[in-house]
Each structure stands twice: as C-alpha cells, then as structure tokens.
N, C-alpha and C positions, 0 to 999 in steps of 0.2 A: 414252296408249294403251299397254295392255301389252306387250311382244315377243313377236310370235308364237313363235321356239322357246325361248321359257322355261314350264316347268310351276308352279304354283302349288297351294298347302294349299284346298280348300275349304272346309276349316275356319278357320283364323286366315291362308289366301294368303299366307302365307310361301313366298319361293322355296324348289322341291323340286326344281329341273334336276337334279342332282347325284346326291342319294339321296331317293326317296320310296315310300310302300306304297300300291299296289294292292288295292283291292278284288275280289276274286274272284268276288263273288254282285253286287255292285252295280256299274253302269256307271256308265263318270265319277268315281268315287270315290277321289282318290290323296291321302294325308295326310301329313306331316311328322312324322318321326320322334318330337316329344315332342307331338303329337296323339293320334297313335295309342298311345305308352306312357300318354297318361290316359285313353285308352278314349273318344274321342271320338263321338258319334251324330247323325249329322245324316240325316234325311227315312229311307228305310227301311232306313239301314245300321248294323249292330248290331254292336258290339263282337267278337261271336263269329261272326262273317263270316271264310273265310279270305281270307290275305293274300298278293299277292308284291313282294317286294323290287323295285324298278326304280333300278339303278343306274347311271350315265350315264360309267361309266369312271373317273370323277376324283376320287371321294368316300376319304379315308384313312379306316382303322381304327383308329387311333391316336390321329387329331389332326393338327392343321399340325404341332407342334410334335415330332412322331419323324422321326426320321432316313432320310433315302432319299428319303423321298415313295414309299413304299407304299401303291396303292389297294385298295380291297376285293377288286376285280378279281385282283389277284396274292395276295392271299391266299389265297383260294378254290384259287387256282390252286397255291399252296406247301403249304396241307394238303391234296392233293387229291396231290401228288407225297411227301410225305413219307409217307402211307399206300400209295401202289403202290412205292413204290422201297426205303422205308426210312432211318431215321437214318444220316447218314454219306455216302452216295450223292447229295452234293451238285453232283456237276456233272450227273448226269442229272435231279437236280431242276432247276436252272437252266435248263437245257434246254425241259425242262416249263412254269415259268413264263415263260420268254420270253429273246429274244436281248437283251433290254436288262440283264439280271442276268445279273452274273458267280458262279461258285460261292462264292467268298469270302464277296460280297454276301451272300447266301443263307443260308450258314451263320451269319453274323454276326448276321442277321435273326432267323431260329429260334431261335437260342439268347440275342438279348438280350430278345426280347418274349413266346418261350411258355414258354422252360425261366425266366433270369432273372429274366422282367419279373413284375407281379402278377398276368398269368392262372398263368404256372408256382407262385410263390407261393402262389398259391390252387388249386391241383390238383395239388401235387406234394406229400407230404408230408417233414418234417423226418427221422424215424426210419424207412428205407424196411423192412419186415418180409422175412425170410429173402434179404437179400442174400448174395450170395458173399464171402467174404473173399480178397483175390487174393493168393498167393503166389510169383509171377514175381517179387519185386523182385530188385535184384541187390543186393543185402545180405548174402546168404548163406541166403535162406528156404531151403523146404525143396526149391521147385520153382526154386532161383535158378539164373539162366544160367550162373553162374560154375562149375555143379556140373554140368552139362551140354553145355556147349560143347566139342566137342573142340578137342584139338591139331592142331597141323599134324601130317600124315601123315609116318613115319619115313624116310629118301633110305635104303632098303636093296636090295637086289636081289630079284626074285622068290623063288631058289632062299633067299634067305637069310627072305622072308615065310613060304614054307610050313616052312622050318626051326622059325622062331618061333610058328606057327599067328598069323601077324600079319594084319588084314585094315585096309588102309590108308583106304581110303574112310569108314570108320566107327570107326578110330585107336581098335581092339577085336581083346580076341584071343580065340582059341577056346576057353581056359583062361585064367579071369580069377582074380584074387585073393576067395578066399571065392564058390567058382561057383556054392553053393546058396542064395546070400543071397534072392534073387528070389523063393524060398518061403516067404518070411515073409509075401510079397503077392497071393501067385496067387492064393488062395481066398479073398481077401476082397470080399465085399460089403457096399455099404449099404443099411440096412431101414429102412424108417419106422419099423416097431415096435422097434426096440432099445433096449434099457434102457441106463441111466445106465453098467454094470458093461460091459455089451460095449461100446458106443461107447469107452470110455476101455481097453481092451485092442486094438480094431482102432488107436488112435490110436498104443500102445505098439510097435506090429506096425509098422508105419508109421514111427516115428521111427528104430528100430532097423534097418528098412531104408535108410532114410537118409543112417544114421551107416557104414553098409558102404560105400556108395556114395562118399561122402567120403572113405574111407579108402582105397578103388579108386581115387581118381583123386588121391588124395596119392601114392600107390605111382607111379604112373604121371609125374607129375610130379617124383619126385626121377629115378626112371631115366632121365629126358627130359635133366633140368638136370645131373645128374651123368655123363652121355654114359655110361651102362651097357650100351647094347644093344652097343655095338660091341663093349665088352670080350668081353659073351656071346658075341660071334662070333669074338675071337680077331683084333681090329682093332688093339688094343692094343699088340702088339707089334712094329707101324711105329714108332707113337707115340711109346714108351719108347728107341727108337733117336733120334730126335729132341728127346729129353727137353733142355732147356735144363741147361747143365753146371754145376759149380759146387754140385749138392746133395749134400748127406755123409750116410752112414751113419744120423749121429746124428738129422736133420732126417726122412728116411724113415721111422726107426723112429718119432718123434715123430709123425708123421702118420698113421698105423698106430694109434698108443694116441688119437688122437684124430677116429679111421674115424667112430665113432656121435655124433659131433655131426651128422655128415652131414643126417641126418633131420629136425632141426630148423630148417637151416639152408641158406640158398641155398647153390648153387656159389659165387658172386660174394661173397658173406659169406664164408664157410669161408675162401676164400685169403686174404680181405684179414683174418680174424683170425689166419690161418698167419702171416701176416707179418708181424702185429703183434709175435706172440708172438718170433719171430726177432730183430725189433728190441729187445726190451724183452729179451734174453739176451744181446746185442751190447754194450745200454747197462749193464748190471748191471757185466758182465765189466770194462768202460769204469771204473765205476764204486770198485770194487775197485782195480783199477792204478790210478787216479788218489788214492784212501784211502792204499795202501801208500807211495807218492811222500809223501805226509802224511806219515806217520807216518815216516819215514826225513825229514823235517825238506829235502824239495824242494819248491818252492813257485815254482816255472818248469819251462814242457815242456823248455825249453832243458838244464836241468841234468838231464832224465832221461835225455839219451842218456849222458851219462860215469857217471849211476848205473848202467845197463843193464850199460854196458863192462866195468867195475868190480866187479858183481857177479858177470859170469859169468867174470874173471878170477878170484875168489874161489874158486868152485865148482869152475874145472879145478884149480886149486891142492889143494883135498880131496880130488878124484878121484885125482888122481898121488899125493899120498902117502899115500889108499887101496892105490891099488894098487900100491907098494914095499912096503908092510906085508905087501899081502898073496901078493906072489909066491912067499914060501921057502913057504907053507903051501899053494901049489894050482901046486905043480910039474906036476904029474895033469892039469892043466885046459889047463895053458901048449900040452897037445900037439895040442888042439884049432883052433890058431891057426896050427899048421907051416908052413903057405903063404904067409901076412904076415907073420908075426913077425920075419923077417931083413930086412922091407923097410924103407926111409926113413919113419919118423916115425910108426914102429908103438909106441915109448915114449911117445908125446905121445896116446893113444888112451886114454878109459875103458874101463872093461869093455864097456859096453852097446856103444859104438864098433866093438868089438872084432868082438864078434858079429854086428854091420852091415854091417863090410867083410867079413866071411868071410863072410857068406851071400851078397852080393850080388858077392862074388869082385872087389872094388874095393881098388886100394892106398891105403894109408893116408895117400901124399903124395896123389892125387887126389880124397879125397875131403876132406882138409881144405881144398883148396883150394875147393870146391865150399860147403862149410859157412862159409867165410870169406869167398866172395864173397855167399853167401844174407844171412849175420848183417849186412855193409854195406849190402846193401840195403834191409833191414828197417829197421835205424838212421835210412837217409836218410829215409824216407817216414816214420817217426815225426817226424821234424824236417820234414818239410815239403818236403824237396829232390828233387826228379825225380830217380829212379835209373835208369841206362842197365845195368843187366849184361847181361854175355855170356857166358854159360856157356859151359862148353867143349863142341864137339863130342861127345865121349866120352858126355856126361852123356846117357840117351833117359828117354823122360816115367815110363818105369815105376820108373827109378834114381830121377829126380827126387822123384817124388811119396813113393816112401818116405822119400826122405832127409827133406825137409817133413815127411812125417808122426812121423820121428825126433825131429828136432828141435822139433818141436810139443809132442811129449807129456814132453821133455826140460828143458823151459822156455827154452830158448835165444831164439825167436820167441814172437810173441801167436797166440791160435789164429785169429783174425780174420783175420791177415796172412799164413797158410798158404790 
C-alpha cells in the first residue's frame, strides 16, 4: 500500500512529493517534471492546460550535487531580493531569504550560479556594448587618487592662513598656480551627435586640464617637502640660528648653484646627493696628497709626517730670504708694521704673517706659538695620535678661526683638518 503523504505522476506514478505540476483546468491531475516536459495527455487533460508548480520545500535547483543545498524555495526568494534591494546589498538579501543564510553565503551563491555558472554564461554576453571605461586606478590615470588626494593640512596659525589666503581643510589656496586652468573644462559638454573632430579636441581640452593639475599639486608638493611655507613667513631665521656648524662659505655657495635640482628631486635625495658630492671633494683632495707622497718617492703614511716637517722647513727658508732680499727695496712698506716690528720674532715672520699680526694687533711671539701648537696637532692626527692642545687663553674663536683660515690657504694644514 502506498503512503499516504507521498504524491505520485498519474502518468508513469513516479514520486512527485518533492517537486510536481498541477493542473489548473483538471482535478487530480499532478505530473512529474519529465511528464509534463513531453506533453503528456491523459483522460480530458491537454498539454495546453495551465499549470502550477507544487513544491514541497526540499527540491534543489541545481541538483544534489551544488553546493549549500539550495532549494527552489530560497531561490525564488534570492531573486525576488536581488531585484528589490539590488546587487551588492547582500546582507539585506540574506535577511530576505532567511535566517539560515549568512551574507557571504549569499553572495557567493549569486555570483557562482547566475553571474559564473551556465545560466550567467548563457545570458551574460562576452563583449558587453558601451561599457564605461573606469579611470580611478591609481596608476596615475587621469581621475587617479594620487592626483587628487590631498595633503595633510599645513600646522600654521590662523593669522598666518589668511596671510597665505591658505584654506586648510581642503589643503587649497585662494590663488592657485595657473587660477584659470578650470576654463579649459567649464563649458564642456557631451553630445551624442559629435563628430569624430569635436570629440578628439573636448579630449585635448581635457588632458591639458589634466596636465595643469599635475603640475598644481607638483608645485605643492615640492613647497611641502622642501618646508617653503615657513621660509614665506620668515620662520627661517630661528632656523639658520640653529644651523648645524661646520658649513663653509664654499659648501653654501655650492648649494645655491645647485638650488634647481630642487625640483626634480626629493628633499631626502638632494642632501644625500649634497653629501655625496662633499664626500667625493674630501676623497679627490685625499687623493692628490696621497699621489704627491708618490711622486716625492713616500710609500708609508709614517714618513709623510717628517715629509710635511721638512717641507714646510723648506718653504720658511724662501720666505726669510725672500724677505732679506727684499727689505733695502720696500723701506716704505717696513713703516707699516711700526707696532711689531721691534717686537720678539717679528724677523722669523713672512710677509703675509706680517700683515696677520698687524691686523689682528697679535705679537709675533704669540702667534707663532699659537701656529706651532696648530702645525703639532695636525701632524699627530695625520699619524693617528690623539692630540690634546691647549691653546692659550689669549687666543678667542674669532683670532682662531682666522689664524686656520691663514694657515689653510697657506698650505701649512690640509683643508679638511681646518
């Protein structure tokens, strides 16, 4: 005997519990799915009879064999939310289909069976007609974030924003670089009917705005990274009170002639090429004194110091009988010197010497002492030997630094070691 709550095909009585079709016009008439697709006819029920679906909750769409155990029931119910809520809006779908599906579910469902699977295949076509082409990438398109995203807002003061017409919130000023660039685009529109010649001059219009825009927010970014604004304001001159010591003349002006690399170049690059550049002037110089050591037949640091000693015994030897030669002939000149001249070891002085201690009103015995305690300590650090001096008292940093810078340009010291 049959079970009572099982339905049966009244055509071939295959079980139909699950999923079977209702006849509409004829009572009692419910048929199995590949019944009714061959147009089955029994007693007054005609093929063209309408029909309803009777489904019993547990019938898949798919098959045993898809994933989840989706029944027909939840489909009805997933396209039935994807047309009120929309693509995307998957937890309100969920919702819709039931507390048993989590969104995830849901989405993963939609997109492997109607977009991926063979109904999407078969209703979706390969070359979709007048898609948009999206230019958000950040690649640098032409809508790319990297060209759009501001900076952080500048840490200035009010009084110093409206000085600048700076509006921080939108890290834009009131006066931009190229302020009428934006009228290359105000009055453009797109037409369906435009010919081949306009479309590619609104495109022209367009890139050229573009290219302004790029070029705004390069401006903007060097004055960011090379901390300009503050100079604008006159910040600069804490700063250069603070300057790390130790830079010369020659390095500033160096840096001055190489101002317009600026532009191309980060902050963080630019110093670390300043510095290269400093290093590779350092090793040159190196380089040369260690050639001349050659070439004078030294081949040990050790014997450069008794060559150093030796030479610059050399040198004051020319200069004294330079200048016995030439005292009967600059009597005239000797009157220039009236205030040292009678002092202790004003004979042992060159000319240039001469002019050193009379300008800087130093006797000739303290400042050779001063020049022969410098020469020993240069000696020692070219050998390698910790030197301890101690200048005298007497000597303040403004005597010192020219005496150095005397003897620098003198050759007495290496310029490095000044």
């Amino acid at each position: 005997m049959a079970d009572l709550g099982k339905k049966y095909c009244v055509n071939c009585l295959a079980d139909v519990t699950n999923l079977r079709l209702r006849c509409t016009d004829c009572p009692d008439i419910e048929l199995c799915p590949e019944c009714f697709s061959a147009g089955a006819e029994i007693g007054n029920h005609r093929r063209w009879h309408g029909y309803q679906q009777v489904d019993g909750g547990r019938f898949s769409l798919w098959g045993p064999e898809a994933e989840g155990g989706w029944t027909s029931r939840e489909e009805q119910s997933l396209l039935d939310a994807i047309e009120q809520y929309g693509f995307g809006n998957w937890e309100d779908m969920a919702a819709h289909v039931g507390a048993s599906r989590t969104p995830q579910e849901v989405m993963e469902h939609y997109v492997t069976m109607y977009i991926h699977g063979n109904l999407g295949k078969a209703c979706i076509p390969d070359n979709i007609p007048n898609r948009v082409t999206d230019h958000t990438c950040p690649s640098g398109g032409p809508l790319s974030p990297s060209l759009t995203t501001p900076l952080p807002p500048l840490d200035i003061s009010l009084a110093e924003q409206q000085q600048l017409g700076y509006m921080p919130l939108r890290d834009d000023y009131e006066i931009e670089y190229d302020q009428d660039a934006e009228k290359l685009i105000s009055g453009l529109s797109v037409n369906y009917d435009d010919e081949d010649v306009e479309i590619e001059m609104k495109r022209a219009h367009v890139d050229m705005y573009v290219r302004k825009l790029r070029e705004r927010q390069r401006r903007k970014n060097i004055a960011r990274d090379y901390n300009l604004v503050p100079v604008f304001l006159g910040r600069d001159k804490k700063d250069k009170e603070k300057e790390k010591p130790g830079i010369t003349k020659e390095e500033k002006e160096q840096r001055i002639r190489l101002r317009g690399l600026c532009q191309f170049m980060a902050h963080r690059e630019f110093e670390d090429f300043f510095e290269n550049i400093h290093k590779e002037r350092v090793l040159r110089a190196k380089v040369r004194e260690l050639q001349r050591y050659r070439r004078n037949g030294i081949t040990r640091l050790e014997e450069s110091a008794e060559y150093e000693a030796a030479r610059h015994k050399r040198e004051k030897r020319k200069e004294n009988k330079s200048v016995v030669t030439s005292k009967r002939g600059k009597e005239g000149k000797d009157g220039e010197f009236a205030a040292i001249e009678n002092l202790t070891g004003f004979e042992l002085l060159s000319d240039r010497e001469k002019v050193l201690c009379n300008s800087l009103n130093l006797s000739p015995a303290r400042y050779l002492t001063v020049k022969t305690i410098i020469i020993k300590d240069h000696l020692q650090k070219r050998q390698g030997i910790p030197a301890k001096s101690r200048l005298p008292s007497y000597l303040d940093k403004v005597l010192k630094k020219r005496i150095l810078t005397f003897l620098t340009e003198s050759g007495w010291i290496s310029r490095d070691a000044s």
